[in-house]
N, C-alpha and C positions, 0 to 999 in steps of 0.2 A: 402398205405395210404387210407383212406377210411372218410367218414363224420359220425360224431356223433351229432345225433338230439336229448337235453334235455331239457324236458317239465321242465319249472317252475312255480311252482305255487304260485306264490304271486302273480307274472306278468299276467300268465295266455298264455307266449309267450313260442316258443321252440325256442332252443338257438343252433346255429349250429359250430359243429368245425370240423378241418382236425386236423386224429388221426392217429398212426403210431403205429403199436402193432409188439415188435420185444417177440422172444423166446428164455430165457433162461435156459436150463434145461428144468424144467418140468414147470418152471412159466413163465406166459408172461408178459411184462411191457410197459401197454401203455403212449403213449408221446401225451399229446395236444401240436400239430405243432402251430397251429394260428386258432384265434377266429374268422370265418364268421360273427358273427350277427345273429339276429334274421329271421326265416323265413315268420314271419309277412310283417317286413321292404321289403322284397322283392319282395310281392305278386306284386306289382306295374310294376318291372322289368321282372318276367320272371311268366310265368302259374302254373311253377313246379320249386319253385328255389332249395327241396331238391333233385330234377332228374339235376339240372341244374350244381349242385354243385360235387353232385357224378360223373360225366361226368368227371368235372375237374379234382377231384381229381382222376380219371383211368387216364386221358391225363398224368398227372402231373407224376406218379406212372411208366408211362408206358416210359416215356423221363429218367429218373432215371433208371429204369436197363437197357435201351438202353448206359446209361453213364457208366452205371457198365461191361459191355459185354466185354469179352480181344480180345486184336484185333491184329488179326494176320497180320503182313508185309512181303509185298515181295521185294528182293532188286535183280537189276540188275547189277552186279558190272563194265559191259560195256557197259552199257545207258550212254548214251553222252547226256552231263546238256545243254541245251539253253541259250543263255546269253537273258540280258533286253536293247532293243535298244538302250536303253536312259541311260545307267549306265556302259553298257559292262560290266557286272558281272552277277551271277545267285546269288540266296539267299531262303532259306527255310525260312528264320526267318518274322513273321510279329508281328505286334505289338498290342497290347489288352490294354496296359494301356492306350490310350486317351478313352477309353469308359467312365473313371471319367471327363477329360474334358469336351466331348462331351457330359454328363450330367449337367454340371453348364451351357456349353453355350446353350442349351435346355431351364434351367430353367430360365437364365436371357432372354428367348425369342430373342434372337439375329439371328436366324435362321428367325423369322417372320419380325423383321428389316430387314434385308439384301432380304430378298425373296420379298417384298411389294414394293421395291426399284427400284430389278435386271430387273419387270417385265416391265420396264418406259425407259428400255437401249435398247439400237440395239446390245445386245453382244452374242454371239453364244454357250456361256459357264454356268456353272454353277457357278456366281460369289459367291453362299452362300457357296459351296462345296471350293473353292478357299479359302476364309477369314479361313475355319477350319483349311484348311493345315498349311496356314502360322499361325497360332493360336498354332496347335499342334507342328508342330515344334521349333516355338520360347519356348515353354515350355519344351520338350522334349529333343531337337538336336539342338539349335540355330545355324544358319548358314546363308551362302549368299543364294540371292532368289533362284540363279539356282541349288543350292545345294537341299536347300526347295522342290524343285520344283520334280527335280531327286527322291528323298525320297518319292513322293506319294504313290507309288505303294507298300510300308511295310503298308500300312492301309487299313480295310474294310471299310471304305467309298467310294463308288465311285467319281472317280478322272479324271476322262476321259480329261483333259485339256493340254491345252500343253504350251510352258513357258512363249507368249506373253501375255496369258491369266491373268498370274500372274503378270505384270508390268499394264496392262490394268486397273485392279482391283484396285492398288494402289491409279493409276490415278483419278476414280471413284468414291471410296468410302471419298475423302480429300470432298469435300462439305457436308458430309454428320458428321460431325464431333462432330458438336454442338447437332443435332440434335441426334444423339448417347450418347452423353455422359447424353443429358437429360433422353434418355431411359433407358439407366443402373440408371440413380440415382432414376427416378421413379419405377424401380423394387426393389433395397434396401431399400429402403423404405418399400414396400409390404413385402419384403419378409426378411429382417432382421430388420425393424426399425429405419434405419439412423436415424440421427438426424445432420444436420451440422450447429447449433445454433454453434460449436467447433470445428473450418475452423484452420488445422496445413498448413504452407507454407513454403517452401523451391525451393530453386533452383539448380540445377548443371546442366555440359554441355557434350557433348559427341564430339569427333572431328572424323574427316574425314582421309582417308590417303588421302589423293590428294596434289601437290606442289602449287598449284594456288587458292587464295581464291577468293570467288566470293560476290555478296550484301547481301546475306544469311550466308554462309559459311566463317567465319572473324576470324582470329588469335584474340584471346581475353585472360583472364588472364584463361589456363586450369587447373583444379584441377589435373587433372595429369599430370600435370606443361610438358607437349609435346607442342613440337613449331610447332604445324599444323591450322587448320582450325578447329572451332567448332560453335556448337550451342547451345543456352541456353536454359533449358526446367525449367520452373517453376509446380510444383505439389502441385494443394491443397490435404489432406488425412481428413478423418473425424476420431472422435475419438477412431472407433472401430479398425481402422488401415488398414481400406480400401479403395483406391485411388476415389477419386473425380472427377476432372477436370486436367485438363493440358494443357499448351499452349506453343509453340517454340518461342525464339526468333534470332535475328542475337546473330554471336557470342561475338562482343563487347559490347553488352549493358549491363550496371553494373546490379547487380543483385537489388540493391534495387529499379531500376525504371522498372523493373519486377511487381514489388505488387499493385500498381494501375489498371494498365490493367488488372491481372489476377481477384485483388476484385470485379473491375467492370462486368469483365465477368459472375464470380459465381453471382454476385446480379441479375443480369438479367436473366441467363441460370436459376437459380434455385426458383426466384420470392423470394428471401430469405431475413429474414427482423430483424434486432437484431442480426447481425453475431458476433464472436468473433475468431478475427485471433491468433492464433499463433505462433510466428517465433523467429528466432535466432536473433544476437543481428547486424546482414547485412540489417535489414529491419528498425531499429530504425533510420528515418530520419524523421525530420519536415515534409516533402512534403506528406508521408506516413502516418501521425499522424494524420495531414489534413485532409486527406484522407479519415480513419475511422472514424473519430467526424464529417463528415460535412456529413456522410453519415446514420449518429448515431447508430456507431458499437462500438464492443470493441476490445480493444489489449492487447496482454500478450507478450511483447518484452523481451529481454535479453537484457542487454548490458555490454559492457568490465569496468574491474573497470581501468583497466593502461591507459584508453583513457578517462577517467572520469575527475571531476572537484575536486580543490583543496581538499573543502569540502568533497564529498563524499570519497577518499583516507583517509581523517583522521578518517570518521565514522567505514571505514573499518578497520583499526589498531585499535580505540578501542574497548578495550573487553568489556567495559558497555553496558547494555541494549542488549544483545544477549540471544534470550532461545536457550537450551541445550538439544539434543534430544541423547540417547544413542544407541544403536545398533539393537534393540528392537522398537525403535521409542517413548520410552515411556520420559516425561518430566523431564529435570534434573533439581533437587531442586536446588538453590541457595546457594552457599556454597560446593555443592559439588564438591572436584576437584580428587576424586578419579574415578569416574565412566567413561570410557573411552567416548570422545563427537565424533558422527559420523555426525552428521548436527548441523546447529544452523542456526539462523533468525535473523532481526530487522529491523524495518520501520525504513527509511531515509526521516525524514521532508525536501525535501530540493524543495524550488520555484524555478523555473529556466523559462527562457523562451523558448518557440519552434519555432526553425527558419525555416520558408518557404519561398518557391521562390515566389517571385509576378509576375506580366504579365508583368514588364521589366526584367525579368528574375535575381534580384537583392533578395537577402535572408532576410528578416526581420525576426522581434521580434515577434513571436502572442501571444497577453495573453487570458487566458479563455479556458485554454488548463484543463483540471483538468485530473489528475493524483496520484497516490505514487508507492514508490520504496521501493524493498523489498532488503535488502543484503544478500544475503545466501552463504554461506558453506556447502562442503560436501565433507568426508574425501577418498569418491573415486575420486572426481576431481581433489581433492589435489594431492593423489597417480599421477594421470593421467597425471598432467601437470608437476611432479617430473619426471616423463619415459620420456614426450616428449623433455623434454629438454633437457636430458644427453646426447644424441649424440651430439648437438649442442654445447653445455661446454666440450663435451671432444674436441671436433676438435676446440673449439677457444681458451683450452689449449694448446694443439698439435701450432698450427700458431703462438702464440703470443712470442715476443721476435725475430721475424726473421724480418729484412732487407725488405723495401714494397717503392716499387716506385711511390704509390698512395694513398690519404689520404681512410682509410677506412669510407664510408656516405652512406653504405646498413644496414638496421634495420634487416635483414634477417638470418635464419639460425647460422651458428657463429661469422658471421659479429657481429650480437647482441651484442657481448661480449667482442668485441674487438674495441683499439682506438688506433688512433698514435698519436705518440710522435713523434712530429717536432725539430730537433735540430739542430745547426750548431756550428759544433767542434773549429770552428775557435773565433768567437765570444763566447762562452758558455750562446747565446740564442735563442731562439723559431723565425724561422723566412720563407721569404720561397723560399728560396733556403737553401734547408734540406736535409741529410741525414733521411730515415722514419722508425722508425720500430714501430711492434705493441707491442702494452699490453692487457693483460687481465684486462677486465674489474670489476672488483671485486664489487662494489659500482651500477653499473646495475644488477647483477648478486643477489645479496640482496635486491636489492629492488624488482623484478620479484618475487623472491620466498615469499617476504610480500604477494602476494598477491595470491599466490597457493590455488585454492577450492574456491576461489571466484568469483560471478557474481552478477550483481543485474538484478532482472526482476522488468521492467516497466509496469503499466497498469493501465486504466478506469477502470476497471470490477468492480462492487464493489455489494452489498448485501442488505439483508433486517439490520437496523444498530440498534443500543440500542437508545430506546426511551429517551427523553429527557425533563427534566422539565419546568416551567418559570423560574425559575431561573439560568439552564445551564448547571444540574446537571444527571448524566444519571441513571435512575431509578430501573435498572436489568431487565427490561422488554425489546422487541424487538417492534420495530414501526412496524404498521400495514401488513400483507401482502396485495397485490393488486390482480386483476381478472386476468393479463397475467403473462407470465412465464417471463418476462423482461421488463420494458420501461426506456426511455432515461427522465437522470436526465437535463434537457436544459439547467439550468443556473449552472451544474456543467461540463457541457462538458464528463458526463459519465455514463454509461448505468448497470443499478440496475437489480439485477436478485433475482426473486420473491424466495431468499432463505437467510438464512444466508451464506456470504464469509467472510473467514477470510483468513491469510496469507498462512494459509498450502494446503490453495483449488486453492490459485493462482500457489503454487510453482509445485502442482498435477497438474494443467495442464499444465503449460510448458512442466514439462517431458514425455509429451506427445508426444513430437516433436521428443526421437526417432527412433520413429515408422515408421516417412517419413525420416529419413537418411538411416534406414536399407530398406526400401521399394528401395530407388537410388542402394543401396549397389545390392538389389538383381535383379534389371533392367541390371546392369553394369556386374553382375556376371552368376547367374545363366541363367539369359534370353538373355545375352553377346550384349544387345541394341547396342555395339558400339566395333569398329570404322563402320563408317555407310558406303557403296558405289555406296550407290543412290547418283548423280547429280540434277534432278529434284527436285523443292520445294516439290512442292505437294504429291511425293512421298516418299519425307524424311518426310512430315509429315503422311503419312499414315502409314508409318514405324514406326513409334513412336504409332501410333492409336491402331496399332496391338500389340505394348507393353503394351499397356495403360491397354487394353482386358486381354492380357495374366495374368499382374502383378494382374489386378482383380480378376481375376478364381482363381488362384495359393493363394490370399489370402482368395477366399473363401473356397477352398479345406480343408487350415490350420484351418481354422474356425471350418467347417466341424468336422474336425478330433483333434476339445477340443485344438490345439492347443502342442496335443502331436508332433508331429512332424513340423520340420522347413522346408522353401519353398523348399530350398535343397535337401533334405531326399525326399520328394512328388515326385517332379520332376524327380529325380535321378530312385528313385523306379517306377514309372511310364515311364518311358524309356526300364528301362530292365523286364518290364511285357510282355516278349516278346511269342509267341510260334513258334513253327517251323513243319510246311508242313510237317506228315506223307506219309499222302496219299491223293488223291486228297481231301477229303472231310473230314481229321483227321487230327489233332493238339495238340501234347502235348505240354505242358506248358514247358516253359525253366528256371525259375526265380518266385518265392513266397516268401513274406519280412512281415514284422511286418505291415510299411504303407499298403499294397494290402489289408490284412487282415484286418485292420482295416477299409477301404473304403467300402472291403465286410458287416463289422458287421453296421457300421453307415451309408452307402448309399444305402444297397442293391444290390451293385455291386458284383457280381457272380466270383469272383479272387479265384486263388486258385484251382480248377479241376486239376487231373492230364491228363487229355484226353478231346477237345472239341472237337463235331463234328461243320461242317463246319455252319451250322445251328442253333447250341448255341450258336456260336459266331456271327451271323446276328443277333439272337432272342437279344442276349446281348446291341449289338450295339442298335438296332430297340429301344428297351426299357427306354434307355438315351434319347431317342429321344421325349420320353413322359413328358410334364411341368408336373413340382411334384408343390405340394405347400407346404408350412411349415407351 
């Protein structure tokens, strides 16, 4: 490789590149590698920037056929392997794929967090060097700390700690929580453009193996219906589908008195003004509604139509007044009943009042709540909630007609479907001293499926709207826009966003929400957050901290990489980016995948060599280590 200096003359500047002339035959074909710049621009930096650059390009030249050289091995076939104090095992294999981690948490600056921190402790370790481990292994190998811990030594980072270190750290870093997660949101900001005007929230919990719960640690309703101890973690996620905030609670606390605490958190952590939450239809409570309108925010709630009011059940049975969208998304004209319907819509006028608790802790009526609800349908939910139910109908087929010593009064499972029949043989009536048995419920069972693919979303949010005349009449025109990107309508109790909304913009963001169910999905799976076997609070929440980290990297990775690959495929592949200990100071590569290659062509990451010397993989490592900007 060598530099090419071309004079141009418009500019009147020479223009420098690294050139690469291979020989075929009797022709040669040169390759522009990458454009230097002008060597104007660089009089400033160096005396002689084309001496400065040819320098380079010999170093560069010269590292490249050192890469090329075949390298001969010698093996001992009765050399006795050393085991590793700490593992009782020996291992050739180390590991190269966190060099993409250790490039995001470089770039989100977390190295200058942790290190501005570490230097204010009395600790004898390198706490920044600690937080990567447990970073890279929750993403890599998830496991318990000491396992964590055991595994340092497959990585080139220096790791010189030993296991108290790691519990120490946990310890440590819990006060420092708030004050983290504002520095991660002030780097996405800079560096992708967050925007969390569009706050998604969701909750789930994780439990414990342990017998004995504790003030934290409390038997509560589990999603993975296990009779243990758990806690509750609420996650806001911003629209790009990158985690936010997060806060733990005890394991009993129902999820919808989660949403208070956590909005008031984000208002404050993030100084943030005109929010818009939202959430599944767990979070639609009066107290919550309250909540956002006294705070002059908006919400985009879900709610169930089967727990709804008279009224709304009948808007939903009828077919008038629904638009028809086909599979394509495009409008179905009226009349037609040929073109197959995959969504459909329709505003539900309906007043109702919003009940909150007062300071006797007693629910009243509040009016001045302003609101509308949208009905929607969609032929995948439909599908959805037809799956989920057939186990349930076949097993309250299966039971019904058998002989029951207890009246069935569980709404659950196939309990749902089923009902006794009270009789007594003697008398031929219903009484109760009965022989029991069930029935199928047939008459539940039709009415459930009326309401298959349905949901209504609730919400404030509302738009710039059609101008209107003296007389009442609305003109085709659009009322004014305003100078902000939102303000609150006061005397409608709802917050106008300096654009047109209409019904398909509200239904587009709900389904935005599942972005943080699969975000749980992949804390639960890939990064295996749980079952947890920290005792200590503090350190169960720094354990979650270090998820918090991980699930962010791993989403920015995805980002990164256009979103061709899922957190899975990243993870999985950057695991087995492994190489294995030729000689003391050579390493062939064991493992090269589609994702590596990829991180190589969009990060700059160097994956992919068939032979590193021990020195490309420092220089490798060293280089993540450099803040990129975007």
């Amino acid at each position: 490789m060598y530099v090419s200096v071309i004079p141009e003359h418009a500019t009147g500047k020479h223009l420098m590149q690294y050139v690469t002339s291979t020989r075929k035959g009797k022709k040669t074909k040169k390759t522009t590698e990458e454009t230097i710049g002008y060597v104007e621009d660089f009089l400033d930096r160096y005396d002689d920037p084309v001496a400065h650059f040819k320098a380079e390009a010999k170093r560069i030249t010269a590292e490249r056929k050192a890469q090329q050289k075949t390298i001969g091995v010698e093996l001992q076939p009765d050399a006795r392997l050393p085991f590793d104090p700490d593992t009782h095992s020996f291992s050739r294999e180390f590991n190269i794929g966190h060099a993409a981690i250790s490039q995001v948490f470089h770039t989100l600056d977390l190295h200058t967090f942790f290190d501005r921190r570490r230097i204010k402790l009395d600790v004898q370790f390198n706490l920044t060097a600690v937080m990567k481990l447990l970073i890279y292994e929750r993403i890599l190998a998830p496991a318990s700390k000491r396992a964590t811990w055991k595994s340092r030594r497959r990585y080139f980072d220096k790791m010189d700690f030993n296991l108290n270190a790691v519990y120490q750290t946990l310890s440590h870093i819990n006060p420092w929580t708030d004050d983290l997660i504002a520095h991660l949101h002030a780097k996405m900001v800079e560096l992708y453009d967050r925007d969390t005007t569009l706050m998604y929230y969701d909750v789930t919990n994780y439990y414990f193996e342990i017998d004995e719960a504790d003030d934290f640690r409390i038997r509560g309703i589990c999603k993975e219906h296990r009779p243990l101890p758990i806690v509750q973690m609420g996650l806001f996620m911003d629209e790009q589908g990158f985690p936010v905030s997060f806060d733990l609670f005890p394991g009993n606390v129902n999820d919808c008195l989660t949403f208070e605490a956590m909005s008031e958190h984000a208002r404050t952590l993030f100084e943030a003004k005109h929010l818009i939450f939202v959430a599944d239809k767990a979070m639609l409570t009066g107290n919550n509604i309250a909540d956002v309108i006294l705070h002059h925010n908006g919400y985009v709630f879900s709610k169930s139509v089967r727990g709804g009011t008279k009224k709304l059940k009948q808007a939903v049975r009828d077919p008038h007044g629904y638009l028809r969208f086909a599979e394509d998304g495009k409008l179905i004209a009226p009349g037609d009943n040929e073109t197959a319907v995959w969504s459909k819509y329709k505003i539900l006028d309906e007043q109702k009042p919003t009940y909150v608790t007062n300071t006797d802790g007693k629910r009243v009526a509040s009016s001045g709540v302003g609101h509308y609800q949208i009905i929607y349908w969609s032929r995948a939910y439909d599908k959805r909630a037809k799956a989920q139910r057939l186990e349930a109908v076949e097993h309250a087929l299966d039971a019904s007609s058998r002989q029951s010593k207890e009246v069935i009064d569980s709404n659950y499972g196939k309990n749902k479907y089923l009902m006794t029949m009270v009789y007594d043989p003697q008398t031929k009536k219903y009484t109760d001293n009965y022989k029991a048995k069930t029935e199928f419920d047939a008459a539940k069972l039709e009415e459930d499926e009326s309401f298959d693919g349905f949901y209504v979303i609730e919400t404030n949010v509302t738009g710039l709207r059609p101008f209107v005349d003296a007389r009442g009449h609305e003109t085709g025109e659009l009322e004014p826009a305003f100078a902000t990107p939102h303000r609150w309508l006061k005397e409608e109790g709802m917050l106008q966003l300096n654009r047109p909304i209409g019904p398909l913009d509200i239904i587009t963001m709900y389904h935005g929400l599942w972005k943080i169910e699969q975000s749980f999905r992949v804390t639960k799976s890939e990064l295996d957050a749980r079952p947890v076997f920290l005792s200590l609070e503090d350190r169960i929440h720094s354990h979650f901290l270090t998820c918090f980290i991980a699930l962010l990297i791993l989403r920015i990775l995805e980002h990164e990489l256009d979103h061709e690959f899922s957190t899975e495929q990243i993870g999985t592949s950057l695991n087995q980016a492994n190489v294995a200990e030729i000689t003391g100071a050579t390493y062939m590569t064991l493992q090269y995948d589609e994702v590596q290659k990829a991180l190589k062509e969009k990060m700059g990451i160097p994956f992919g060599m068939n032979v590193y010397s021990r020195a490309a993989i420092k220089k490798m490592i060293a280089e993540t280590k450099k803040n990129r900007k975007r």
